[in-house]
C-alpha positions in Angstrom: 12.4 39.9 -26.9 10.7 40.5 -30.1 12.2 36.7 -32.0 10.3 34.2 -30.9 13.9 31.9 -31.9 15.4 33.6 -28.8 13.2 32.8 -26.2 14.2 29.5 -24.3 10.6 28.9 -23.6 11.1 25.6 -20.9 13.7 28.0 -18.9 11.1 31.2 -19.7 8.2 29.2 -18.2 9.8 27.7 -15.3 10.8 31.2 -14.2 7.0 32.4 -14.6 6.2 29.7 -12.8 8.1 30.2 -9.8 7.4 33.7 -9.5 3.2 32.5 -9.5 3.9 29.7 -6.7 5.9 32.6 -4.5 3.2 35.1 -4.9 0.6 32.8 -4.0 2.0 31.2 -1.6 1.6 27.5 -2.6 3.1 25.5 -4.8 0.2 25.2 -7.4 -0.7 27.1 -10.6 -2.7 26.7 -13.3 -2.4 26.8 -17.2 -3.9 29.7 -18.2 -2.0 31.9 -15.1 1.2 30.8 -16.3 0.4 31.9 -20.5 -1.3 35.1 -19.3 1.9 35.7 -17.0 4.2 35.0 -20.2 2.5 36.7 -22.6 1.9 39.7 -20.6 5.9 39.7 -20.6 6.4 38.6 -24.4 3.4 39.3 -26.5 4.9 37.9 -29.4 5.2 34.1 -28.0 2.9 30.9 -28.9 0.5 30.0 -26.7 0.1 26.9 -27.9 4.0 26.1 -27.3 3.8 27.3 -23.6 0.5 25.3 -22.7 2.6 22.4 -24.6 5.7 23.0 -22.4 3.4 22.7 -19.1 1.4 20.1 -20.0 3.2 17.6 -22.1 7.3 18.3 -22.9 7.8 19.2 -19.1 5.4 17.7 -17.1 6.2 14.3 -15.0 3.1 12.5 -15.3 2.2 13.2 -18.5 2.3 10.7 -21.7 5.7 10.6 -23.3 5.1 12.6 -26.6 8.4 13.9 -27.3 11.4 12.7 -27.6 12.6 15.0 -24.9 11.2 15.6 -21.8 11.9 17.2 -18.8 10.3 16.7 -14.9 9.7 20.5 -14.5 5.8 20.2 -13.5 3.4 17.4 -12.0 -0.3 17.6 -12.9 -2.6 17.5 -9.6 -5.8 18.0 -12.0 -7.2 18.5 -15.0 -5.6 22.5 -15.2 -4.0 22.4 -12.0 0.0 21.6 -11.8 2.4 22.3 -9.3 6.3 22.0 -9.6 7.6 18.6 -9.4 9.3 18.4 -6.1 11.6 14.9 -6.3 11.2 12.4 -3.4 14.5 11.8 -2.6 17.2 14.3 -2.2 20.5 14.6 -0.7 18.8 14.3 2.8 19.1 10.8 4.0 15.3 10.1 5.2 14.0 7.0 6.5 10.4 6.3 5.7 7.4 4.4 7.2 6.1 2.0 4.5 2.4 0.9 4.8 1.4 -1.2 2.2 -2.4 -1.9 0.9 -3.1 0.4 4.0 -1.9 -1.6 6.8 -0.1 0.5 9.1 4.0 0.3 9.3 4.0 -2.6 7.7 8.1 -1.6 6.4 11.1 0.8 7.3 12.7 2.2 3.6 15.9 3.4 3.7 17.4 4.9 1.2 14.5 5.6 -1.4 15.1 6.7 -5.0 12.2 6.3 -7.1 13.4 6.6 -10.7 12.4 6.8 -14.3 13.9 4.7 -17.4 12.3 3.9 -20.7 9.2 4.9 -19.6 9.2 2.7 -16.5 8.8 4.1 -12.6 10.3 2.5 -10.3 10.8 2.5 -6.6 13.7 0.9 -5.1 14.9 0.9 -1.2 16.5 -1.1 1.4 14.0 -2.1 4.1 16.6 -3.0 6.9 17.3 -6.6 5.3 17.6 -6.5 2.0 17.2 -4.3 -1.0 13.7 -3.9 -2.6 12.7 -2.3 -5.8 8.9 -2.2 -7.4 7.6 -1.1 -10.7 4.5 0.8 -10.8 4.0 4.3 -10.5 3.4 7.6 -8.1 0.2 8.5 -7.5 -0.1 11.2 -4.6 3.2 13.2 -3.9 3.2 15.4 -0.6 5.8 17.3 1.4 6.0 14.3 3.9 5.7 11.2 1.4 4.3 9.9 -1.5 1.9 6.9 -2.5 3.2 4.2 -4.9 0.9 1.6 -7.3 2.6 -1.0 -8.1 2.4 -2.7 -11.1 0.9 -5.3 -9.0 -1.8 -3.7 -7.7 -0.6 -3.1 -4.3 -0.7 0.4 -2.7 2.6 1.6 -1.0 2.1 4.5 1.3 5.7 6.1 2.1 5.5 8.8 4.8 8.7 10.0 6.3 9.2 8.5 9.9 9.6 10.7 12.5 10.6 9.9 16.3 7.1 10.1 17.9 5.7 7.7 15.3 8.6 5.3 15.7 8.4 5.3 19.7 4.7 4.9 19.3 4.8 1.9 17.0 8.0 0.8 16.2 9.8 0.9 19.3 8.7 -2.6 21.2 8.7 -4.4 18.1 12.9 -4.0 17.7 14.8 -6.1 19.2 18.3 -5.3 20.8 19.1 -1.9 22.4 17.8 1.1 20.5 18.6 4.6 21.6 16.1 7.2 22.7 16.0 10.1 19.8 15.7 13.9 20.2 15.0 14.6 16.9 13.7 12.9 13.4 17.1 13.6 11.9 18.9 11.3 14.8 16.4 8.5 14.5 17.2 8.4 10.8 20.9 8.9 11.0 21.1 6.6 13.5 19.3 3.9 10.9 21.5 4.6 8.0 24.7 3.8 10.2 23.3 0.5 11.9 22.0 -0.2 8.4 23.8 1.1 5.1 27.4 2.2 7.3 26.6 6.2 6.8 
């Protein structure tokens, strides 16, 4: 592509970026990989609109500069993103919820953490009632993520699995609860007691 006009740069980058993250083997990149990457391909684009893209337009953690913005890329560092994996998907999860660091201190069901008018905010349904909390992400990983609330208070959310929950959680229930073979049964079993699902 020899226009700059006709290169959809956020779709352009995104596709650079994914190609670095499968070659590597990680899901992490840095700046300067992704604009050598693109410019190796189209010679003729800005560098300053693709470190722009990454950093700013489509990066989830970043200051709201533009009036549109997309949750492409989270910044780990200073030069180091990864693609912004959302914590909630179409897999029902049930989550361990320790807050300031004491251990299990909730179960979270049905977790959505979402942004509007510049506001995070994580809402769920802890077995009785519904719960939501302003604040914002701090650590995301494959198994959870870590909340600070506008409070102050630290809200660790790891996804429960059926050792944990026989470890800790078991004797603390009261009434019958099944034994589980797997994760997914102990949280399916939770979002039908629970929420009806």
């Amino acid at each position: 592509m020899s226009n700059r006009q006709q290169v959809n740069y956020r779709d352009e980058i995104l596709a650079a970026v994914h190609v670095i993250v499968k070659r590597k083997g990680r899901n992490e990149f840095e700046v300067k990989e992704v604009v050598n990457h693109m410019l190796n391909k189209y010679p003729t684009l800005n560098e300053s609109t693709i470190r722009t893209h990454i950093t700013s337009r489509c990066c989830v953690n970043a200051n709201a500069n533009h009036a549109t913005t997309y949750d492409d890329y989270e910044r780990i560092e200073r030069g180091l993103y990864r693609l912004y994996l959302p914590m909630y998907s179409d897999e029902r999860q049930l989550y361990f919820v320790d807050v300031n660091t004491r251990n299990n201190n909730l179960l979270a069901l049905d977790v959505q953490v979402e942004k509007n008018d510049g506001k995070v905010r994580v809402s769920f349904y802890d077995t009785n009632r519904d719960r939501g909390f302003f604040g914002e992400v701090i650590v995301r990983e494959e198994g959870g993520f870590v909340f600070l609330t506008d409070k102050r208070q630290v809200m660790t959310f790891r996804v429960a699995t059926m050792e944990e929950f026989n470890l800790i959680w078991r004797r603390q229930i009261e009434g019958s609860v099944p034994d589980f073979r797997t994760d997914e049964e102990l949280h399916g079993w939770y979002y039908k007691q629970f929420l009806g699902e």
